[in-house]
Every structure is written in structure tokens, then in C-alpha cells.
N, C-alpha and C positions, 0 to 999 in steps of 0.2 A: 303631462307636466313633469312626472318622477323621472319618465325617458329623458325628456329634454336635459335635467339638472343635471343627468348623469351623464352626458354628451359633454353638456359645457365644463364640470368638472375633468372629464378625461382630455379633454383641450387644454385646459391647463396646464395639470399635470404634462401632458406631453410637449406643451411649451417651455416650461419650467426643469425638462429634462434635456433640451436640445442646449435651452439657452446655459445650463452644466455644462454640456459635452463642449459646447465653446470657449466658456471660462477655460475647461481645464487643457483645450486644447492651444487655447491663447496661451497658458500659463507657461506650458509645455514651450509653445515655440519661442517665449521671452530667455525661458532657459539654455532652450539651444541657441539661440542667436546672440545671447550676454549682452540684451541693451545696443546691438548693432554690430557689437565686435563679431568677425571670424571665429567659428569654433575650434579650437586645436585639441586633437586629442592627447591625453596626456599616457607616456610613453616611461614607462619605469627599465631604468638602467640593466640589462645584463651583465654581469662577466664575462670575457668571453673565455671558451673553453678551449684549451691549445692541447696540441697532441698528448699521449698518456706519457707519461713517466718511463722512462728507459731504464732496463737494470745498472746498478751502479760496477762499474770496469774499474781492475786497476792495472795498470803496468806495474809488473814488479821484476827489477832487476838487481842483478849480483855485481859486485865489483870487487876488484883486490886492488887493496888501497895501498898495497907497499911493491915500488920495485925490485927483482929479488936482488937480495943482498944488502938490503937495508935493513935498519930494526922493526922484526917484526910487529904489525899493527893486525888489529882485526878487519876481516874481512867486512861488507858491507850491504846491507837490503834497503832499495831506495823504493819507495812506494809512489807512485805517480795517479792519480786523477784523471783517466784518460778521457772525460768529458772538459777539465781546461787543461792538460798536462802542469797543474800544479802540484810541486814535491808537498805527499804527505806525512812522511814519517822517516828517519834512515837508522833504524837500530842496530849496530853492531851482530856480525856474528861471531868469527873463531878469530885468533891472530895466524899469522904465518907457522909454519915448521922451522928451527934453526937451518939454517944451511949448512949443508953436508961441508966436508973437506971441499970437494968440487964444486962446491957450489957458492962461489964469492962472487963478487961486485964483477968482477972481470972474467970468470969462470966461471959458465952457466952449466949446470947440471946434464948428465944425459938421462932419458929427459927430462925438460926441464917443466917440474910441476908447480900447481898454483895453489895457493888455496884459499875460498873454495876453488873447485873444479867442476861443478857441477849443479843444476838446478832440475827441479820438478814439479810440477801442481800436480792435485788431481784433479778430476775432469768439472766437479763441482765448482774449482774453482775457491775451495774454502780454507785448503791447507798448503803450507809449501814445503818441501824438503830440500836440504843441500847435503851433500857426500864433500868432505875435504882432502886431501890426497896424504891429511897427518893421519887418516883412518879414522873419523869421526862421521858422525851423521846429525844433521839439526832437523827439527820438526817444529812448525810456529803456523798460528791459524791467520788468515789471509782477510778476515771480514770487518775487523777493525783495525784498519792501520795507523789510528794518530793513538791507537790506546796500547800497540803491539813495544813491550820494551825491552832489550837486549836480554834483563835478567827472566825474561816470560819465554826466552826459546830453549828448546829442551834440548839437551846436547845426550848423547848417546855412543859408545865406542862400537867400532867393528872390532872382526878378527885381528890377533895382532901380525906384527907386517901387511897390512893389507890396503893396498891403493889401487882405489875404488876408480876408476876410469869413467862411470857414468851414471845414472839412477833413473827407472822407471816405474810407475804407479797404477797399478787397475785396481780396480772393486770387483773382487771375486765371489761368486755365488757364495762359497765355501767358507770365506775367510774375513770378508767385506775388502777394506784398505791396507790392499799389500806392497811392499816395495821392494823392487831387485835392484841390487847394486852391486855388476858385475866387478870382478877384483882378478885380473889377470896376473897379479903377480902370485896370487893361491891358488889358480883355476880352480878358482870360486864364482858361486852367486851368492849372494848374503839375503835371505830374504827374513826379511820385518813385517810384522803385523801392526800396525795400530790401536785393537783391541786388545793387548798386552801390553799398553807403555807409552810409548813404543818400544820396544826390545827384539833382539836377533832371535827369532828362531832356530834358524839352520843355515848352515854353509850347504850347495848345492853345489856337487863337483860336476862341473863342466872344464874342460881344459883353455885355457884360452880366450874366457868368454869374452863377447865386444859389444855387445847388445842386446836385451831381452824384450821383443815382439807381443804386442797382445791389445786388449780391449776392456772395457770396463763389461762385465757379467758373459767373456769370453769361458767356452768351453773347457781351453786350456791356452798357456802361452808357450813361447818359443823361445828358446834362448839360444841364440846366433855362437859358433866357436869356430875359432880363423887363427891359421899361422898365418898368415899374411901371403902364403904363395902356393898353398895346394888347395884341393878343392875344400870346401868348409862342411859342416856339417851342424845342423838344427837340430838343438834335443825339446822334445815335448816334457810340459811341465804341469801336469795334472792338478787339479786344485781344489781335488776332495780324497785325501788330503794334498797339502802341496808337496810334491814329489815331482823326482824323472822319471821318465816313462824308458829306461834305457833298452826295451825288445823293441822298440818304432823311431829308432833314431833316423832321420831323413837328409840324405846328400844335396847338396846342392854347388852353387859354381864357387869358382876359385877366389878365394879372399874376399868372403861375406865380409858389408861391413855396416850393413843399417838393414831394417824393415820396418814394415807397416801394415797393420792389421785392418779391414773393411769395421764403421762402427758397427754391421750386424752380426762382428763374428765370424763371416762365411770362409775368407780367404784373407792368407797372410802371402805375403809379397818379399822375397827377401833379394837386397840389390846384390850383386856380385862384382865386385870392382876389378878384380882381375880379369874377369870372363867376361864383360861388360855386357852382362845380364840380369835378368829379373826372376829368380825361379817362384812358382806360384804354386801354395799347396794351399788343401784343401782343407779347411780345417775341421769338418766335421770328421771327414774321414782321417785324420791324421794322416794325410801322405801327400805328394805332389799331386796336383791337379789331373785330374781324365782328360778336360779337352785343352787344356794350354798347360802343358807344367814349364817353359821357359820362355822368356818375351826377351829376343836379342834389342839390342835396342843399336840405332845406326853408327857406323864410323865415320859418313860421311857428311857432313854438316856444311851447308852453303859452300861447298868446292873445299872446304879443307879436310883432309881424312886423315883420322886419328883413334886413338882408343876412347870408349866414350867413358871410363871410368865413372861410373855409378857411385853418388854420396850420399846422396840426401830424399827423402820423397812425405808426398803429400796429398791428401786425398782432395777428391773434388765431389762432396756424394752429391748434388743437387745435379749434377751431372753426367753422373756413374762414371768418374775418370780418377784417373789417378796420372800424376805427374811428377815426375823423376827428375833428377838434376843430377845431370853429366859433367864433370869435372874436366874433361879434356885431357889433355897434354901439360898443362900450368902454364902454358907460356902465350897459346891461342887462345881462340876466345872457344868459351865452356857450351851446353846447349840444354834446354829444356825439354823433354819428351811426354809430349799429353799421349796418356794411354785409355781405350775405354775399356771399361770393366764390370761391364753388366752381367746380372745376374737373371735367367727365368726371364724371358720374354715379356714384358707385360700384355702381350694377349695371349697368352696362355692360358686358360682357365686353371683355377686354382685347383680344379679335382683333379687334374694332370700327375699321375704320380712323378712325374721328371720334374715337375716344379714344387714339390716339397718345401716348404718356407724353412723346416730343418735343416735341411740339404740338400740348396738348390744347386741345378744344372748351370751351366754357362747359358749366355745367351748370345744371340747373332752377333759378331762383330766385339766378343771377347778378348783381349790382350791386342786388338791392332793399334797400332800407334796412330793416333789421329794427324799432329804434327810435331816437330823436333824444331825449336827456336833458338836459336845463337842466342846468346847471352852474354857475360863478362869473362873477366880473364879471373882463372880459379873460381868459380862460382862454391861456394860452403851450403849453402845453406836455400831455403824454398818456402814461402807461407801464403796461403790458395785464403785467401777473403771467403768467408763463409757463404757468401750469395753467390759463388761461383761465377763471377765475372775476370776475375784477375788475379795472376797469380806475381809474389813480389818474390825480387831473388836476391842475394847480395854476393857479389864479386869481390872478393878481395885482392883480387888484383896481384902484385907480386913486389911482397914483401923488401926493403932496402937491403943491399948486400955489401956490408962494407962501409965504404962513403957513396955509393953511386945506389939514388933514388932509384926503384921500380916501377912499374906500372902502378898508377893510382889505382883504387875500388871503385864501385860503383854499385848503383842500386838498378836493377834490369825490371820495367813492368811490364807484364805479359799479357796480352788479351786473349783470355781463354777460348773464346769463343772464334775470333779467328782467327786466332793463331799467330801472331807478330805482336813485337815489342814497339809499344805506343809511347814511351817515354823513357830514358837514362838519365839515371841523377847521379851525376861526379860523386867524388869523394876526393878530400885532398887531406892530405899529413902531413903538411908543413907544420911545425910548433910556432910558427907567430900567423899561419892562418888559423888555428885551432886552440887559440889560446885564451880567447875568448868568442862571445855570442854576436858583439858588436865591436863596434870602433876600427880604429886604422889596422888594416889588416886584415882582418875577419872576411870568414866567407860564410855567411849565415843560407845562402842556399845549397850548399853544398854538405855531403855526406861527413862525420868526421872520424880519420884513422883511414886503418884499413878494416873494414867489413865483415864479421865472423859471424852473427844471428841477429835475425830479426822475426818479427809475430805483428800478427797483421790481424787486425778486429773490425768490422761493420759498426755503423753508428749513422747517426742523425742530427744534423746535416751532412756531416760526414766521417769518414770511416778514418784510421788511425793504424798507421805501420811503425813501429817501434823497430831502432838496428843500433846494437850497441857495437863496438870495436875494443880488440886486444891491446891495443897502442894509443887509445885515446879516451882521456876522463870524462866525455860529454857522449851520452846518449841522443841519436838524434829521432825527429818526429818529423813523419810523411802526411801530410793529409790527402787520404784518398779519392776525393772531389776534384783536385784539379793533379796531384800525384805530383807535388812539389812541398820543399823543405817546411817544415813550420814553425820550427823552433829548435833548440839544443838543450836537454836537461844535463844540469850536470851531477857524476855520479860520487862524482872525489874520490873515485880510483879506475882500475881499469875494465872495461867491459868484461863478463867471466857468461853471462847469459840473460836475457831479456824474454817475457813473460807473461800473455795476458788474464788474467780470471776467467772471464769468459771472451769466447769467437765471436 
């Protein structure tokens, strides 16, 4: 009988547990099915995440806002946004120099100086320098431009009599941020420190000097000196402390007039525009090169043959090249010269004494010219895109003589990689084409002036070529996506140099 009761009890109970597991499985499917509706699930909103944040770019360019012989006004920094090119700031720099006896409204000086004359960043991208040709030097920081105001720039004298012809900046082991600013009429270097002021340290007697060579945390720099018609000669410039090195001064060709230093240091490259050469020394060793100490570069350009007078140059490191811009004759059209310039083999193993990261060897296929690309007439000036695809050049074309207009300028793009010019963008100097950005008249796809420097930056969506001119108040802007006109800033004076923060 006890079995029995115990039997029907656990039938119960396990009646009474199915008939739970129904309820709650009924309960469950009332839930999901909401009375017969469709169940949707519910889906809570994202942001969505767009690409990261790009460093902030400026163009920064110089202008002289008075023509000579008018009453002097100060010179001009116009700050540009190169993510919309909108102007953000234009604080005054210096005014003009009086003009000489010679120097009136109808009698231009011999020559005939500007001022400023001159621009520089350094590689940070955080400070700017200008040299004026009245013997002045300005220093002003480049990271806030709507808060930078004309009384915030530092003004500083040079030697006196001294007109400064150009200025360059490295961060030296020794010294941190230094700047030369060759002065040919002292055969001088004037070189400033940063971490004093800034203030002149020392005059460095070089004769003649035209341009000072180097790198940021370089071993030592070079300071290029040229009569204009014998061979030239390179003084080493030590920078612990900074001093000439005048027992290892190094020859090179006739009437140096620009170089360019690799950014690891290894070799400096200096162009020779009389000798229409490249001499290549060594920088560790302080001398000409072992295995290429000169890289002639061609006379003979698409069937025209001519000197190839060497101006300008610009590296390509993503590439191992470096590329040169041939001036020509002035009257022809000018040419590009892609050079490669490797270093140490990369299969070389590194225990290779020959591949020393100090002081490396050449590698296969050192100084040969890869191709020479025609270009414009008077080509100035050269800026290599930092992702190494394309190199932009500006042609200035040949200046008005007289009453009778010259050749217009022109903007020449280069495809690095195989070597020909993929697009020319005019320039025209008419003063009611260039008078303005828009309206009757206007030539809003075209270059404005004639063409003296431009600097060329990478970006996203696209990248951004800035080319200011000596003859014309409007900076113009390239976009490098389709490498047509994009707009014209204007500077309210005359182009003097154009300038980006960062590549």
C-alpha cells in the first residue's frame, strides 16, 4: 500500500512539472511572437567611424606688398589651411628699404632687391624664418596662426652692410636649431642659434657664399662658394663646435649654385650649373665620393642639345632617387633628370663591413640617370610629393621685354615612375586675366604670373601644390587628384616664397 502511494505521488508531482515546463514554454513563445506580431530585433544606432584625423598643414607664404619705388609698406605672411585653403591669418613683417639714388620708380636698382627676400621652416614644421635684403632676420612660431601677430615676431639685425641672399635651417646634434644665412656681399655665413634669442653668433668667412647644404642631426654641412665662372669650392662646416673645417675644403664644378643633402646624412649632392654637373661627396668621409664623385647629366633632350644648366633638386627617398631640374638655354624648353641614388644593397647582410649604416657603400646602379623629361621654358624651381609618385616643376617661362609679351609659365607634372609628363597647366599674366578669381576675364584654371616656387604636400582625398609668382598678388592651388587649378589665394603683394609645415 506505502509503494503504491509513493508511485501515485511521484506521478503527480511529475505531472505537475511537465505541465510548468509548458506554461513557461507557452509563456516564452507568447513573448517571442508578441500576440502574433513578427519579432524585430531591436538594433541600437552606431556612429560610424571615419578615417583618423590628419595632421594639421599650413601653407605659409611671403609676399612684398609694395612695388619698388613706392612708399615703403611691410612685407607680408599669409597663412593658408591647406585642408580647405582658407586664409588664416596675414601678420605684417618688415617694410621695404628706401630706395637707393638708383633705385626710383623708373630706375630699378642693380640688383634689384626685395624685401623680404627670403623664407625657411624648419623640418618640424613649427617655426619660420625670413632674411630681408635691409640686413634683418625675423623668427615667428608656425602652430598657431589666427593667434601669431605682427608685434609676436622677433626681429633681429645681421652684420652691418650685409645682404643676405638666402637662409637655411638644420637641428644640429651640437647646437639643436641653427640657421645660415649666406651674405655675399661680406663673404659671409651668419650663423644663429635659436637657443640664444635668437642671436648672431658668428660670421663664417666663406667667400662668395650661394648656399649652405645639410640635414637635420647631419654630421656636418656644406657651404657651397661660386664666382659664378671658375670651378667652385665646398667648405665643410663642423658642428661641435660650429666651425670651418678649412684643411678639407672640396673642389667641385664650375659655378655651384644649389645642393642637397640625403635625409640620412650619407651624401650631399652639389649641382654645378656651369659644368652641367652633379659632384657627389661623401659625407661621412668628408670628401667626393669613391664610387661616383660626378653625375654629368645630358645635353641632349628630346633632339634639342643644349647646356643642361643645373638649378634646382629634390629628393625622392621612397624611391632612392633624386631629381634635378635643368634650366636649359632659357629660351627652349628646360628638362627633369631622375637620378637613383641607392645606398648598401638591401641584400647585403648587415655584418657586411662595406654596408656599415655609418658609412655606407654605394649600391648597384648609383648616380645613373634613370630618365631626363622635357619640361618648360626656364624651369626654377622642383617639389617630389612625398609618396613618390610625381614630381611638380614650375616654368617661368620668359619674362615680358619691353612691350612685347614672352613666353607664358607653366606648371610641368612629372610621373616618376615612368618617367613623362602627364599634364601642363598654363599660366597666363595678362592683368585683366589675373585680376581676379572669377568674372569676365578671369582664367580661374590657369597658373597666375610668371612661376618662381611652388611645394607640394600629400593629403586625403587629395594632395595640394602651392606656386606663388614674382609678378602676380594671387597664390595659386593645384589639387593633386586630378593635377588641375583649384582655386587662387590671394596674397596682397607679390609672391617672394611659398611653404608647407609638413610633406
Amino acid at each position: 500500500m506505502r509503494v503504491a502511494e509513493l508511485k501515485q505521488v511521484a506521478g503527480q508531482q511529475s505531472r505537475r512539472r511537465s505541465a510548468g515546463f509548458l506554461m513557461v514554454g507557452f509563456a516564452v513563445t507568447l513573448a517571442v511572437c508578441g500576440c502574433g506580431n513578427t519579432y524585430r530585433p531591436v538594433v541600437s544606432a552606431i556612429n560610424p567611424v571615419g578615417p583618423a584625423g590628419q595632421p594639421t598643414k599650413y601653407a605659409v607664404a611671403v609676399s612684398n606688398t609694395t612695388p619698388y619705388g613706392s612708399t615703403p609698406t611691410p612685407g607680408l605672411l599669409t597663412f593658408v589651411d591647406v585642408s580647405g585653403d582658407t586664409i588664416l591669418s596675414t601678420p605684417s613683417i618688415l617694410p621695404f628699404p628706401a630706395p637707393t639714388t638708383a633705385g626710383t620708380a623708373t630706375v630699378a636698382p642693380a640688383p634689384t632687391y626685395v624685401n623680404p627676400n627670403n623664407f625657411a621652416i624648419n623640418s618640424s614644421g613649427s617655426e619660420g624664418f625670413v632674411v630681408n635684403s635691409s640686413g634683418t632676420f625675423n623668427l615667428f612660431g608656425l602652430s598657431n596662426p589666427t593667434g601669431l601677430l605682427t608685434q609676436n615676431i622677433v626681429q633681429t639685425t645681421l652684420a652691418q652692410n650685409a645682404v643676405p641672399n638666402g637662409i637655411q635651417t638644420f637641428s644640429l646634434p651640437s647646437t639643436g636649431t641653427t640657421i645660415f644665412v649666406p651674405q655675399p656681399s661680406l663673404s659671409q655665413i651668419a650663423e644663429l642659434e635659436l637657443s640664444t634669442g635668437p642671436s648672431l653668433l658668428q660670421n663664417l668667412a666663406v667667400p662668395n657664399p650661394v648656399y649652405t647644404v645639410g640635414t637635420d642631426s647631419a654630421q656636418r654641412v656644406y657651404a657651397i662658394s661660386s664666382n659664378g665662372t671658375g670651378n667652385g669650392t665646398v667648405y665643410p662646416i663642423e658642428n661641435s663646435p660650429v666651425s670651418i673645417d678649412t684643411g678639407n675644403l672640396i673642389a667641385v664644378g664650375v659655378n655651384p649654385v644649389y645642393g642637397i643633402m640625403t635625409t640620412d646624412g650619407n651624401r650631399a649632392f652639389i649641382l654645378n650649373k656651369g659644368s652641367g654637373t652633379v659632384s657627389v661627396i661623401n659625407v661621412p668621409n668628408n670628401a667626393l665620393d669613391a664610387g661616383v664623385q660626378t653625375i654629368t647629366l645630358p645635353t641632349t633632350v628630346a633632339g634639342l642639345t643644349s647646356a643642361p644648366n643645373p638649378v634646382w633638386a629634390d629628393l625622392s627617398t621612397v624611391n632612392a632617387e633624386m631629381v634635378v631640374l635643368n634650366q636649359g638655354d632659357g629660351v627652349h624648353n628646360g628638362s627633369l633628370s631622375i637620378i637613383s641614388i641607392p645606398l648598401c644593397n638591401s641584400n647585403t647582410p648587415v655584418t657586411n663591413p662595406n654596408c656599415n649604416t655609418a658609412n655606407p657603400i654605394d649600391a648597384a646602379g648609383f648616380g645613373t640617370i634613370v630618365a631626363t623629361v622635357p619640361v618648360g621654358i626656364n624651369p626654377t624651381m622642383v617639389s617630389v610629393l612625398a609618396d613618390g609618385s610625381r614630381a611638380y616643376v614650375v616654368n617661368s617661362g620668359i619674362l615680358p621685354t619691353g612691350t612685347s609679351a614672352g613666353v607664358e609659365g607653366s606648371v610641368s607634372v612629372v610621373n616618376l615612375i615612368e618617367g613623362v609628363v602627364t599634364a601642363t597647366i598654363p599660366a597666363t599674366s595678362s592683368p585683366a586675366n589675373t585680376l581676379n578669381i572669377s568674372g569676365a576675364g578671369s582664367a580661374p584654371t590657369e597658373i597666375y604670373g610668371h612661376p618662381n616656387t611652388i611645394a607640394a604636400t600629400t593629403g586625403s582625398p587629395t594632395g595640394k601644390v602651392y606656386v606663388t609668382s614674382t609678378d602676380n598678388k594671387y597664390m595659386t592651388v593645384i589639387e593633386t587628384d586630378t593635377d588641375t587649378v583649384d582655386t587662387h589665394i590671394s596674397l596682397q603683394g607679390l609672391g617672394i616664397r611659398v611653404l608647407v609645415t609638413l610633406k
